[in-house]
KEDO-111903 format. One record per atom (N, C-alpha, C): x, y, z; atom name. Coordinates in steps of 0.2 Angstrom, whole numbers, m for minus. Example, Ala and Ser with C-alpha at 12.3 -4.5 7.8 and 13.67 -1.06 7.14 Angstrom:
2
NODE:66:m28:39:N .
NODE:62:m22:39:CA .
NODE:66:m16:39:C .
NODE:64:m11:35:N .
NODE:68:m5:36:CA .
NODE:64:0:39:C .
END
This chain:
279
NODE:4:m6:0:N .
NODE:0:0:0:CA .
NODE:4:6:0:C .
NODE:3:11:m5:N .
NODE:6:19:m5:CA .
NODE:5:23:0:C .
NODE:9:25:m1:N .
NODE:9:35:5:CA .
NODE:0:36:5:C .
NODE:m1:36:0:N .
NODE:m7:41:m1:CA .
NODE:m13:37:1:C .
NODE:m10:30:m2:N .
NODE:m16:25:4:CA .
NODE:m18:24:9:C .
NODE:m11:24:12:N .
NODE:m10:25:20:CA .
NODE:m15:31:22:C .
NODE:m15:35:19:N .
NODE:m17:41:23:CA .
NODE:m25:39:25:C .
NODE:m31:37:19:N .
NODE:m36:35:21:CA .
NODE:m39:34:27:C .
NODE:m38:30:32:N .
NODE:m40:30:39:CA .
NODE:m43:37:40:C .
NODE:m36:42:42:N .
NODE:m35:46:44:CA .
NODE:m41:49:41:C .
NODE:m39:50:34:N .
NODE:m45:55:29:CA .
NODE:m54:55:29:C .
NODE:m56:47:32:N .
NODE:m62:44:32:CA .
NODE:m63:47:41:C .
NODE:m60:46:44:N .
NODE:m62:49:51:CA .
NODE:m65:57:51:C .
NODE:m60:62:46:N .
NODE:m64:67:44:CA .
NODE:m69:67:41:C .
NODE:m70:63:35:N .
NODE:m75:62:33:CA .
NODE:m82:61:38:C .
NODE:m79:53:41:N .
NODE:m86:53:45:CA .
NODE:m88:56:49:C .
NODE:m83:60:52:N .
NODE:m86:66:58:CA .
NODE:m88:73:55:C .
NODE:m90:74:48:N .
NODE:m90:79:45:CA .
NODE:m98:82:44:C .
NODE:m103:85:45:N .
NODE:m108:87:45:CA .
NODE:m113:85:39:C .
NODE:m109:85:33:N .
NODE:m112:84:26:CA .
NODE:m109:78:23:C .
NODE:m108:78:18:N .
NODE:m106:75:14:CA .
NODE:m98:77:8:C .
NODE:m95:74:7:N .
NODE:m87:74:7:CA .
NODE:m85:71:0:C .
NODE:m83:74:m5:N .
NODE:m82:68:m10:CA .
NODE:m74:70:m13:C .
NODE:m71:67:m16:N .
NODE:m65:67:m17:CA .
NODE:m61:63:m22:C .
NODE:m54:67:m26:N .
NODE:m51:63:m30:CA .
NODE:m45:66:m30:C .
NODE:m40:62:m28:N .
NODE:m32:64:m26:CA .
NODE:m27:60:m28:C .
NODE:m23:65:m35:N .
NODE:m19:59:m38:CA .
NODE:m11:62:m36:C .
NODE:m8:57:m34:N .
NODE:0:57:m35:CA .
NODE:4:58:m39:C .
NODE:5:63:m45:N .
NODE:6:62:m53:CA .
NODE:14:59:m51:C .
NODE:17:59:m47:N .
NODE:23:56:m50:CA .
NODE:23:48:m46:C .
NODE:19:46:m44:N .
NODE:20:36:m46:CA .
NODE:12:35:m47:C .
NODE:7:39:m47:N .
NODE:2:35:m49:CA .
NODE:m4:35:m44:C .
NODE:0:35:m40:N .
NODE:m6:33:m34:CA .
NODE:m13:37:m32:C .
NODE:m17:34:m31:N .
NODE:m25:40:m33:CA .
NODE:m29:36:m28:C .
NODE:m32:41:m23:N .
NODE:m37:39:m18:CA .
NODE:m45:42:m23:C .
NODE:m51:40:m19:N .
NODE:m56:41:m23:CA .
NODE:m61:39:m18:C .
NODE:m65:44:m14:N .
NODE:m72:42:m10:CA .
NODE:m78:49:m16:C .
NODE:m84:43:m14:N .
NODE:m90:46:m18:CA .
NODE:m88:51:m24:C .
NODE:m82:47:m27:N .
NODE:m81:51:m35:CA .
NODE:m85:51:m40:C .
NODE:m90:47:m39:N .
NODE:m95:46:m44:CA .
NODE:m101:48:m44:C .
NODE:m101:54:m38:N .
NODE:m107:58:m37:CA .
NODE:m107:66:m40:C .
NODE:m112:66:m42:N .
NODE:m112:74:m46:CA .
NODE:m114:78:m41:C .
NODE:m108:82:m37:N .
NODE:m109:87:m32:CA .
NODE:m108:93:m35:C .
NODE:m113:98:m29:N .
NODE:m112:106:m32:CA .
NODE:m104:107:m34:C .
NODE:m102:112:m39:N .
NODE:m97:113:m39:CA .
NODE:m95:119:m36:C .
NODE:m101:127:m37:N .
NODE:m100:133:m32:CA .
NODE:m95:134:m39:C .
NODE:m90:141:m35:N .
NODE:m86:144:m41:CA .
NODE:m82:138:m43:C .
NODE:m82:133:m43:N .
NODE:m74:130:m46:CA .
NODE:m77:129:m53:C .
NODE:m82:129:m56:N .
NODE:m84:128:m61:CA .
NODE:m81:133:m68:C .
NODE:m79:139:m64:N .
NODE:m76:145:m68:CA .
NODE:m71:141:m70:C .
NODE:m66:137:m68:N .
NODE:m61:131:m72:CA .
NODE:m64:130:m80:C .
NODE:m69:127:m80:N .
NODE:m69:125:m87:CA .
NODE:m72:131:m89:C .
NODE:m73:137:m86:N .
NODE:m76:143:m92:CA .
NODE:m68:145:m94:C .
NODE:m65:145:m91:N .
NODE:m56:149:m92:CA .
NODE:m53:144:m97:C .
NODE:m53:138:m97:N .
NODE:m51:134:m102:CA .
NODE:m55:133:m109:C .
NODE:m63:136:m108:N .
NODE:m65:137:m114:CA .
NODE:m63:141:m117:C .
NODE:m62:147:m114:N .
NODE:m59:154:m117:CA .
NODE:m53:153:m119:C .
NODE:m48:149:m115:N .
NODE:m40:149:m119:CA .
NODE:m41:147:m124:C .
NODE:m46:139:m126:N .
NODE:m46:138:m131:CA .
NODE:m47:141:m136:C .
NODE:m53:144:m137:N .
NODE:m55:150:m142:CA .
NODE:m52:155:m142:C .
NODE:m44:157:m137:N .
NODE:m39:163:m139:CA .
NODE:m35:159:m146:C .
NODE:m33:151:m143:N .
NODE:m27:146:m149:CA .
NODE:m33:146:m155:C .
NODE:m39:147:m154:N .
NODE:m41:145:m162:CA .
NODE:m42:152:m167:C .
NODE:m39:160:m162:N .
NODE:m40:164:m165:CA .
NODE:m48:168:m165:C .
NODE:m52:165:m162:N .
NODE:m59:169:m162:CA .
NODE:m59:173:m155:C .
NODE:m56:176:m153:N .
NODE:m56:180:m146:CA .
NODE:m48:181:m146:C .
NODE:m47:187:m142:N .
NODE:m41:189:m138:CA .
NODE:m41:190:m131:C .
NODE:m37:189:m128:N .
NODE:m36:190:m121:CA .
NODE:m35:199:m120:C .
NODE:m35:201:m126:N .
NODE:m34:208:m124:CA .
NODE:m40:212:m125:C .
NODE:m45:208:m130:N .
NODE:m52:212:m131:CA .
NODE:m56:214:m126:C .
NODE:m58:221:m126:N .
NODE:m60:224:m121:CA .
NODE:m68:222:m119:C .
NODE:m70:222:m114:N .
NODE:m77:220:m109:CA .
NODE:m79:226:m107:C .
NODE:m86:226:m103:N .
NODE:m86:234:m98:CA .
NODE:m91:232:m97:C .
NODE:m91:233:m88:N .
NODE:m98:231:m85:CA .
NODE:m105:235:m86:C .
NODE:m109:231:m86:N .
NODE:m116:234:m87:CA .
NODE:m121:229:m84:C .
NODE:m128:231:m87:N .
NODE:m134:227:m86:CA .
NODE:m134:220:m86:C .
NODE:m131:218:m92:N .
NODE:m131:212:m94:CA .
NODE:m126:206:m90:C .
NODE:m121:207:m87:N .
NODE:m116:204:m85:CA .
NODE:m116:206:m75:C .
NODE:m119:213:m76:N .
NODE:m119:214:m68:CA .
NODE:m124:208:m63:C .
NODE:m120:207:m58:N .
NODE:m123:202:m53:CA .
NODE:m118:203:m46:C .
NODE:m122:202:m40:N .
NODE:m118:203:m33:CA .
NODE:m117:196:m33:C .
NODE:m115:196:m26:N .
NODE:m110:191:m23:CA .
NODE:m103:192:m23:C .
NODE:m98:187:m23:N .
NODE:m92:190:m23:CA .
NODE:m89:192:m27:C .
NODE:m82:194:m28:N .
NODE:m80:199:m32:CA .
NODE:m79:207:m30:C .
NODE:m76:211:m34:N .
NODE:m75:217:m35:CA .
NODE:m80:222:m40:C .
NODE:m80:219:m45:N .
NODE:m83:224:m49:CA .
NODE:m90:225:m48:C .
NODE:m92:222:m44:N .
NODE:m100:226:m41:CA .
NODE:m100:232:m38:C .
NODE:m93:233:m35:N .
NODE:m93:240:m30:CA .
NODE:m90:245:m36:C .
NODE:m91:244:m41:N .
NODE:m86:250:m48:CA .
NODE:m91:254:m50:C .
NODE:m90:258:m54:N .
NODE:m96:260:m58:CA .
NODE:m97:256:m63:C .
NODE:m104:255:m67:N .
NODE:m105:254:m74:CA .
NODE:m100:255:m80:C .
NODE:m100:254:m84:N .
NODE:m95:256:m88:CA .
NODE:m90:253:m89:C .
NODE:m88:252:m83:N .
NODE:m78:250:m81:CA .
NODE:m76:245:m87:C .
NODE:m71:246:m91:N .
NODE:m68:244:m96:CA .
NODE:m64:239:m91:C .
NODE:m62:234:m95:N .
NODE:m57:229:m95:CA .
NODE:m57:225:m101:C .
NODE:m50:223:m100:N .
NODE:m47:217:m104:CA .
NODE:m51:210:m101:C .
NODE:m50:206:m106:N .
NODE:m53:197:m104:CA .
NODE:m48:195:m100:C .
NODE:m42:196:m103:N .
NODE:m37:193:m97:CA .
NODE:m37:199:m89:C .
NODE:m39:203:m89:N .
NODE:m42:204:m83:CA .
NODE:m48:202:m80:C .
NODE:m52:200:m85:N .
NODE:m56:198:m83:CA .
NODE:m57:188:m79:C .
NODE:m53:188:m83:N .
NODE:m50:180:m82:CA .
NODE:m47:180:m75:C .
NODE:m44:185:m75:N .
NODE:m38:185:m67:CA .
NODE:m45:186:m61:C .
NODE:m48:191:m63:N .
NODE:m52:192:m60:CA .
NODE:m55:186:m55:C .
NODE:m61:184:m63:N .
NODE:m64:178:m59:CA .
NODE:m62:170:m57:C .
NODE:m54:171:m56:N .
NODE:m50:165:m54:CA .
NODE:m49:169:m46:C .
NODE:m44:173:m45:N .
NODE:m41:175:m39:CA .
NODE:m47:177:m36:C .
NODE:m52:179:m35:N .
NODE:m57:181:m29:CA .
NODE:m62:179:m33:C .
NODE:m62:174:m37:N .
NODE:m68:172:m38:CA .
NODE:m75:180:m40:C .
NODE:m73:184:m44:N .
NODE:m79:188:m46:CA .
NODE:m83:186:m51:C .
NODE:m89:188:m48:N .
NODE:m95:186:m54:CA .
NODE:m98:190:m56:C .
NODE:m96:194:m59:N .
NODE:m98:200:m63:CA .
NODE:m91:197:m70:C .
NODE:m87:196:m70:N .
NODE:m80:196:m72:CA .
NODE:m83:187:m76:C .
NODE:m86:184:m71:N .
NODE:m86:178:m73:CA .
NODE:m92:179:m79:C .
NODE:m95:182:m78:N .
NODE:m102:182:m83:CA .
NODE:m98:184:m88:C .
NODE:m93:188:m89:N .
NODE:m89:191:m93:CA .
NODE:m88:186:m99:C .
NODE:m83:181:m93:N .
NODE:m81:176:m96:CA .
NODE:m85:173:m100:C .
NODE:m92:171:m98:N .
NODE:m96:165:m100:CA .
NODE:m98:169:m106:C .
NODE:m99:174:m107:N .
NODE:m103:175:m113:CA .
NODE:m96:176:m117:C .
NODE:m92:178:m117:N .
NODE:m87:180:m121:CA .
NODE:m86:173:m126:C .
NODE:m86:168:m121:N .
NODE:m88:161:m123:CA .
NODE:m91:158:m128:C .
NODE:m100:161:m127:N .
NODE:m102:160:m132:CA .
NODE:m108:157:m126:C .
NODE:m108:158:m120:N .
NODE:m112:157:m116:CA .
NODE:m111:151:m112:C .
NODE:m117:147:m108:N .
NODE:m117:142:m104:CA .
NODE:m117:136:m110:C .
NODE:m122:137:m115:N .
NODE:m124:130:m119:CA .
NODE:m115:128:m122:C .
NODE:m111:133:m127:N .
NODE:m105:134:m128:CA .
NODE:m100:130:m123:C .
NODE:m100:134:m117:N .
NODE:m94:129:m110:CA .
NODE:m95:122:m111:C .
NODE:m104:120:m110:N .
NODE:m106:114:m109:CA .
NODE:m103:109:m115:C .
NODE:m102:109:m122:N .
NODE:m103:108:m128:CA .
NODE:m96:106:m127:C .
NODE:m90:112:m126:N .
NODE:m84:111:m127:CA .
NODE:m84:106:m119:C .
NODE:m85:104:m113:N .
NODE:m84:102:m109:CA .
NODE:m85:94:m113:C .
NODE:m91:95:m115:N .
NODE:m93:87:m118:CA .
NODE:m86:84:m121:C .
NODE:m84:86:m123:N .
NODE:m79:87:m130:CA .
NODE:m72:84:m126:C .
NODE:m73:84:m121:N .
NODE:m65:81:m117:CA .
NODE:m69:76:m112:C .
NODE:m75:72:m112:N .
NODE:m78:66:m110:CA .
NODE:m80:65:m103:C .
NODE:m84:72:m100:N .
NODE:m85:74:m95:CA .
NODE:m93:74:m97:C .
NODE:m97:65:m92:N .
NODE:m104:65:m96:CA .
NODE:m109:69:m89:C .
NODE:m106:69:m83:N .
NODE:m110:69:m77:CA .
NODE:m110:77:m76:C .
NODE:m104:83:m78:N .
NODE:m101:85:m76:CA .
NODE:m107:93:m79:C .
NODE:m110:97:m78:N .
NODE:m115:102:m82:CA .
NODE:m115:107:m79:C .
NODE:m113:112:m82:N .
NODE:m116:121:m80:CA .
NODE:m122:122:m81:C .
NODE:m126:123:m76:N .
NODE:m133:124:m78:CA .
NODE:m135:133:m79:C .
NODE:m131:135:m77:N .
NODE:m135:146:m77:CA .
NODE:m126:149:m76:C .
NODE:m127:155:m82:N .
NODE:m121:158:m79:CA .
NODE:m124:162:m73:C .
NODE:m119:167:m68:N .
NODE:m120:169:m61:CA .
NODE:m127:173:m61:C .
NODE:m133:172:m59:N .
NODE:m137:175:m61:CA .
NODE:m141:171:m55:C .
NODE:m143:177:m49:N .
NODE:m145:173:m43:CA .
NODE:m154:171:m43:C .
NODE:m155:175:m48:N .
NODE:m165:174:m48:CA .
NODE:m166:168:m52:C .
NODE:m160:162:m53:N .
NODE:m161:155:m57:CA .
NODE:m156:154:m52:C .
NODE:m154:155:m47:N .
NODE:m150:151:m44:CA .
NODE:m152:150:m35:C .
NODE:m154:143:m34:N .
NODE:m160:145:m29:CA .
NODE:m155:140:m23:C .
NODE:m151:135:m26:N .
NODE:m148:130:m22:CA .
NODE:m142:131:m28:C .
NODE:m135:129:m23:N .
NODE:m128:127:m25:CA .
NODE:m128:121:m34:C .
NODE:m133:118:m33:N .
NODE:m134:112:m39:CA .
NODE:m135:116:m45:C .
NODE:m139:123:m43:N .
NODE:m142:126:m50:CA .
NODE:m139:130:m55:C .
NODE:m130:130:m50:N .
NODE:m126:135:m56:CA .
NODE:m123:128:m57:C .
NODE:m120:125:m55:N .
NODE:m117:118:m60:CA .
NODE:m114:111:m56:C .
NODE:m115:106:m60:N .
NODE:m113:98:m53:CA .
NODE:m108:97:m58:C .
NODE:m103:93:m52:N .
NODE:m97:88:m57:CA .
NODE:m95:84:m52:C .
NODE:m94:77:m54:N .
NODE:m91:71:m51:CA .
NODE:m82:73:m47:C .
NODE:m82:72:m43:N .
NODE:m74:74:m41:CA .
NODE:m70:69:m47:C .
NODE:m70:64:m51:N .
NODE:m68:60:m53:CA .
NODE:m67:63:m61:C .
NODE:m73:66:m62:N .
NODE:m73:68:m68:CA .
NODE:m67:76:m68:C .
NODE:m71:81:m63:N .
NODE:m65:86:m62:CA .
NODE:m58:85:m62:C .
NODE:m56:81:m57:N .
NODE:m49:78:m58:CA .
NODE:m49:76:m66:C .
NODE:m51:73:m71:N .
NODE:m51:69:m76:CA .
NODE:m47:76:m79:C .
NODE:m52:81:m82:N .
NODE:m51:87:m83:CA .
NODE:m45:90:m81:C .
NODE:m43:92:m76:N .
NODE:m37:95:m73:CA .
NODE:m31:91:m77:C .
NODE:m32:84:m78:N .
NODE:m26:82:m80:CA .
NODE:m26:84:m87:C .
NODE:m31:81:m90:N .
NODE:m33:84:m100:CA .
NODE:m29:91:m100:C .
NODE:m31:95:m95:N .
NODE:m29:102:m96:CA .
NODE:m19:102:m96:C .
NODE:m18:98:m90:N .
NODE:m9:99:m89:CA .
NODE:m4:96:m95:C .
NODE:m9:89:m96:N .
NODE:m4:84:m98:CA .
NODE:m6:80:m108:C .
NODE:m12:86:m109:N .
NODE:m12:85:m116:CA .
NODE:m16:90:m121:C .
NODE:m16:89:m124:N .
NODE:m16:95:m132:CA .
NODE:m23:100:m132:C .
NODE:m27:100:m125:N .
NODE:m33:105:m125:CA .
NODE:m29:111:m126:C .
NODE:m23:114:m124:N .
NODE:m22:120:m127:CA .
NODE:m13:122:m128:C .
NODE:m15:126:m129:N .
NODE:m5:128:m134:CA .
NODE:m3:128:m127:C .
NODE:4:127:m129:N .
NODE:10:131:m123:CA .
NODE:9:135:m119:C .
NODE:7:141:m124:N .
NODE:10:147:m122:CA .
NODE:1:148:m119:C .
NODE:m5:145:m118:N .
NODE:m12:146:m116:CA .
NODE:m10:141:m109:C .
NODE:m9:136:m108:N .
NODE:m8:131:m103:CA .
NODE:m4:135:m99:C .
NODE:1:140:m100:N .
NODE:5:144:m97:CA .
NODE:2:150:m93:C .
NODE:m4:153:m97:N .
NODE:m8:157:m94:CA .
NODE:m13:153:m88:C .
NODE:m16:147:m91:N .
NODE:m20:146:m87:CA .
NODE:m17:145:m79:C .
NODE:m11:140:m79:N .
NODE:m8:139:m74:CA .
NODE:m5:145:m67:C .
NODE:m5:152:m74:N .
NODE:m4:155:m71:CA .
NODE:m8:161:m66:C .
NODE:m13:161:m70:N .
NODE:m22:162:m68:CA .
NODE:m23:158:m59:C .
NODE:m22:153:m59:N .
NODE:m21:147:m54:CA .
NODE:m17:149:m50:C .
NODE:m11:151:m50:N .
NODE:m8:154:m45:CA .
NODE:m6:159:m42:C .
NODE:m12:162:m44:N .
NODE:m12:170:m42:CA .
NODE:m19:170:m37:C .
NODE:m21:164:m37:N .
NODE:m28:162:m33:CA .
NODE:m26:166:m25:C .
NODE:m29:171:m22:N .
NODE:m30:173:m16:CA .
NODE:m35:170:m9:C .
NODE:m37:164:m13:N .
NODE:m43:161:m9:CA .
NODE:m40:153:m7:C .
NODE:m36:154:m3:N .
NODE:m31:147:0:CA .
NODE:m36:144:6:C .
NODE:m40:146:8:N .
NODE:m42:145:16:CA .
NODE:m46:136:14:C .
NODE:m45:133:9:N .
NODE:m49:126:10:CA .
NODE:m42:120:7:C .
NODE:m41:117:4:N .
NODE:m37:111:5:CA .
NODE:m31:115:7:C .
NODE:m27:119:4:N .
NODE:m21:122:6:CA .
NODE:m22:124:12:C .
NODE:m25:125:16:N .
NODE:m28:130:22:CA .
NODE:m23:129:28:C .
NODE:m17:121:29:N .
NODE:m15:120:35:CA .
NODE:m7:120:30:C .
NODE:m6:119:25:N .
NODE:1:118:23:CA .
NODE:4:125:22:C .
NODE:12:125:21:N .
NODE:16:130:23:CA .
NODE:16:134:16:C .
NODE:12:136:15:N .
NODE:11:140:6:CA .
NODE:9:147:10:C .
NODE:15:150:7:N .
NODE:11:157:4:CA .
NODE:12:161:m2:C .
NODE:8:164:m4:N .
NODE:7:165:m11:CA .
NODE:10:171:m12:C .
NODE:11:177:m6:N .
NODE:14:182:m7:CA .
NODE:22:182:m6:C .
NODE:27:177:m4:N .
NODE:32:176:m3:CA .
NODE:36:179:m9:C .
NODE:36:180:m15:N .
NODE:40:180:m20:CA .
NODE:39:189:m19:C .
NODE:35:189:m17:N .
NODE:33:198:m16:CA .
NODE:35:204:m11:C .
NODE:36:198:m6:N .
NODE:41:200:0:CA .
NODE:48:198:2:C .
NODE:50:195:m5:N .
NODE:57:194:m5:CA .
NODE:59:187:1:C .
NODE:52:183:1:N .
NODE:53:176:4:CA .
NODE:54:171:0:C .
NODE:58:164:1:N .
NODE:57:159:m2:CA .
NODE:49:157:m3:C .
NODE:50:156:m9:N .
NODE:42:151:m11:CA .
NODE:42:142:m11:C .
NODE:41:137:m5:N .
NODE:42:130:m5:CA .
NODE:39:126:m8:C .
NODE:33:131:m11:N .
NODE:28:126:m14:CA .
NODE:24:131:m17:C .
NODE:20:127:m25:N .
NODE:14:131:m26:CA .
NODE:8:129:m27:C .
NODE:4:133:m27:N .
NODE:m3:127:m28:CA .
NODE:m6:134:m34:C .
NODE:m10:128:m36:N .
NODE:m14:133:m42:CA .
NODE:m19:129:m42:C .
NODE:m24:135:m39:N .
NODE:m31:129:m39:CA .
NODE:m37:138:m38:C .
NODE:m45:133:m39:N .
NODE:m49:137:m38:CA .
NODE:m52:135:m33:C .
NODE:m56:140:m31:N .
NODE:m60:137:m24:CA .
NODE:m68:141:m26:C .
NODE:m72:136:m24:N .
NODE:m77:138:m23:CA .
NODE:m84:138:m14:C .
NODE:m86:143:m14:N .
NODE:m92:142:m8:CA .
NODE:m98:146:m9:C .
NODE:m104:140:m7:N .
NODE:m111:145:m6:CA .
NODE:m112:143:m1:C .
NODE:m119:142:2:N .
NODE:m122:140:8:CA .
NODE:m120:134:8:C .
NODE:m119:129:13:N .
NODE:m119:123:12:CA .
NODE:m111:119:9:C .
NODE:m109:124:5:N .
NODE:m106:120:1:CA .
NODE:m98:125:0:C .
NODE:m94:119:3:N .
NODE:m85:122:m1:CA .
NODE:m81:117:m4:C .
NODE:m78:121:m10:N .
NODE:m75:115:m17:CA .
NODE:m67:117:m16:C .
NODE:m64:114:m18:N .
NODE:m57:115:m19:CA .
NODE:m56:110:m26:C .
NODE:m51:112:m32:N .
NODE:m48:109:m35:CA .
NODE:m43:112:m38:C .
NODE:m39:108:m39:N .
NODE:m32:110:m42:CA .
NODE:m28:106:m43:C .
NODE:m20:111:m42:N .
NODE:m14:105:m42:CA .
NODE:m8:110:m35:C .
NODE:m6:105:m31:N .
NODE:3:107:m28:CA .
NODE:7:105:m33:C .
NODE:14:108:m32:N .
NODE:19:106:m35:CA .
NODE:24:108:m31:C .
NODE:29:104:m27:N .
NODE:33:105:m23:CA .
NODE:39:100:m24:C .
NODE:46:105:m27:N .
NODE:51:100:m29:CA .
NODE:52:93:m34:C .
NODE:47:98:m39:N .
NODE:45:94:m44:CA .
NODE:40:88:m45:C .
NODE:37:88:m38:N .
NODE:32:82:m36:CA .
NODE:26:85:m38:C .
NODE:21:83:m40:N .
NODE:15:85:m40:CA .
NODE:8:81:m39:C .
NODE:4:84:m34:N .
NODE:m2:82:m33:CA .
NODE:m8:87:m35:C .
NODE:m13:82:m41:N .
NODE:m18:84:m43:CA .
NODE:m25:83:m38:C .
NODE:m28:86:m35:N .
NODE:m34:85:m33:CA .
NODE:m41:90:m35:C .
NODE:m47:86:m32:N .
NODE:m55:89:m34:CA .
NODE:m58:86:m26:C .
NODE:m59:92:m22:N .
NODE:m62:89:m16:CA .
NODE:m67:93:m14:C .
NODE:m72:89:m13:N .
NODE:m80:93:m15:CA .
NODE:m83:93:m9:C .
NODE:m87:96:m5:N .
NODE:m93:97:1:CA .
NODE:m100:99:1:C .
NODE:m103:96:3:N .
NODE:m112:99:1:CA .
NODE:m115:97:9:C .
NODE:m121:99:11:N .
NODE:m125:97:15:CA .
NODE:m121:100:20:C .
NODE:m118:105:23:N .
NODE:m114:106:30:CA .
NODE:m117:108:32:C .
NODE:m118:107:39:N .
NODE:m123:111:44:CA .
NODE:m120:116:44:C .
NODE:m115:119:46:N .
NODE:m111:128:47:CA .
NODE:m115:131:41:C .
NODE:m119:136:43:N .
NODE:m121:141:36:CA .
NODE:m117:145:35:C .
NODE:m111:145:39:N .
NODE:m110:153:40:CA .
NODE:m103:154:33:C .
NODE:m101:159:33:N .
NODE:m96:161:30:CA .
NODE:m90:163:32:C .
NODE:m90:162:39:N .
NODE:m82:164:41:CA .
NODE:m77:160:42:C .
NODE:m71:162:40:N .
NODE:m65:158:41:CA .
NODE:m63:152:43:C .
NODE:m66:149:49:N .
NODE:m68:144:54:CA .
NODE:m73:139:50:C .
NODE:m77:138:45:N .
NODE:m83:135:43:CA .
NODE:m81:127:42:C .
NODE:m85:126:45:N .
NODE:m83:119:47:CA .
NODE:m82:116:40:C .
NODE:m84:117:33:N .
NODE:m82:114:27:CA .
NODE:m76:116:27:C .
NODE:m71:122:25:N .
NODE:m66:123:25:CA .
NODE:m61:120:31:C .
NODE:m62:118:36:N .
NODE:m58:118:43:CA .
NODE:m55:109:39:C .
NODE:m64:103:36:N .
NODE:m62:98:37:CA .
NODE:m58:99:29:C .
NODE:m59:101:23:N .
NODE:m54:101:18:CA .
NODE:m48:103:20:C .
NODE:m48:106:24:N .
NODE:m40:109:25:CA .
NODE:m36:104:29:C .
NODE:m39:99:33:N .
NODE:m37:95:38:CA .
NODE:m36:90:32:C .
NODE:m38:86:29:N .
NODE:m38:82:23:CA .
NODE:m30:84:20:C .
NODE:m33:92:16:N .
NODE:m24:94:14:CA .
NODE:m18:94:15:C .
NODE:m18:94:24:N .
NODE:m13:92:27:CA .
NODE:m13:87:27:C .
NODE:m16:79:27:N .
NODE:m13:74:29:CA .
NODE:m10:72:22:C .
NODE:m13:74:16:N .
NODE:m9:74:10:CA .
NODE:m2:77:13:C .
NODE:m2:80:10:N .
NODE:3:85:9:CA .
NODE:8:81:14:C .
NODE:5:83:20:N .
NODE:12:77:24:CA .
NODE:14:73:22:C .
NODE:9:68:19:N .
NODE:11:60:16:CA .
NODE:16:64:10:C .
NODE:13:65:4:N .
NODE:17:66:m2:CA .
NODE:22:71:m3:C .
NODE:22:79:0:N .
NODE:25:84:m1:CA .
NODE:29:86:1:C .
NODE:29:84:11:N .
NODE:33:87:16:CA .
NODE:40:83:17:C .
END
């Protein structure tokens, strides 16, 4: 049995004692090793679903029908509260798609994200291209749009098994150019929202900025609404790499602060990874 096997016990004791429900899928890209609870459950995804809206758009930068540089500007059409920044702007506000893309990666904005999605070609468009790389469970149902979004399921579900599936498609083969896969990665690592699987390991994302070494990095999205917190991505530390998709629904904690018992148990999980594989 592997490192990453081992860990289970440990992993499932969180799980059991967790308020909701827990699904997961954790690969060790360099010997293989891959744990896997309730992966084949179509759980809310919450923001992590902006992943496949930023992959659709790289794509459509390498085919030439969009640029990263074509300008957006918030209005009627695209305006939506919740998180994010550009709620608080005025109307109008110009930006770039590749701001707009940073945007609704690092703080998750939804104004930014709508951006995205229509830039796209909309929600039917994402879903079409998602099909397209053999993701059958996996659906975006509404871009950010809260008067059709009543519950976590209604903006979009995906199996942690399939996500993971995706995250690899995306690293390790020809969805998009060099120089896009470069961006996206990049996009990922400027992620400001560390507080769930990263949340107990020694990462910080500001270190290069204040003239600290950086031990690790993670490029991952997160997601949270009521009930519900997602984490997926990837670590890389010392040329090792672990791909994960770690997903929560049904939490008794409504709350939203720091402390919510879905982030507390993903982040506890992270840790015993990371110990096993990274540390």
């Amino acid at each position: 049995m592997g490192k990453l096997k081992n860990c289970m016990p440990s992993i499932m004791e969180i799980v059991n004692n967790f308020s909701g429900v827990i699904s997961f899928s954790i690969l060790d890209k360099s010997t293989g090793e891959r744990i896997d609870y309730n992966e084949k459950k179509a759980m809310a995804t919450a923001s992590t679903m902006k992943v496949f809206c930023l992959a659709c758009l790289l794509q459509m930068v390498d085919e030439g029908k969009i640029s990263l540089d074509d300008i957006v500007s918030v209005d009627e059409t695209n305006y939506v509260r919740g998180s994010g920044v550009l709620k608080e702007l005025h109307m109008g506000l110009e930006l770039t798609l590749r701001d707009a893309c940073m945007l609704m990666i690092i703080i998750s904005d939804n104004i930014a994200s709508n951006m995205v999605i229509d830039a796209c070609g909309g929600v039917d468009a994402i879903n079409r291209f998602i099909r397209k790389y053999g993701l059958k469970k996996t659906v975006i149902n509404n871009r950010l749009d809260f008067s059709k979004i009543n519950v976590a399921s209604d903006l979009a579900v995906s199996p942690s098994e399939e996500f993971l599936s995706f995250l690899l498609k995306v690293q390790d083969e020809e969805m998009l150019s060099l120089e896009m896969k470069r961006e996206f990665f990049n996009f990922l690592a400027h992620q400001q929202c560390v507080d769930q699987f990263p949340r107990y390991m020694p990462y910080n994302q500001y270190a290069p900025e204040v003239n600290q070494p950086l031990y690790m990095q993670v490029y991952n999205k997160t997601g949270f609404m009521v009930k519900v917190r997602v984490d997926t991505g990837y670590l890389e530390k010392d040329g090792k790499w672990v791909v994960y998709a770690i997903m929560s629904d049904e939490c008794a904690d409504l709350s939203f602060l720091a402390e919510n018992e879905g982030n507390v148990a993903l982040g506890k999980i992270g840790k015993i990874v990371y110990d096993a594989m990274l540390a």
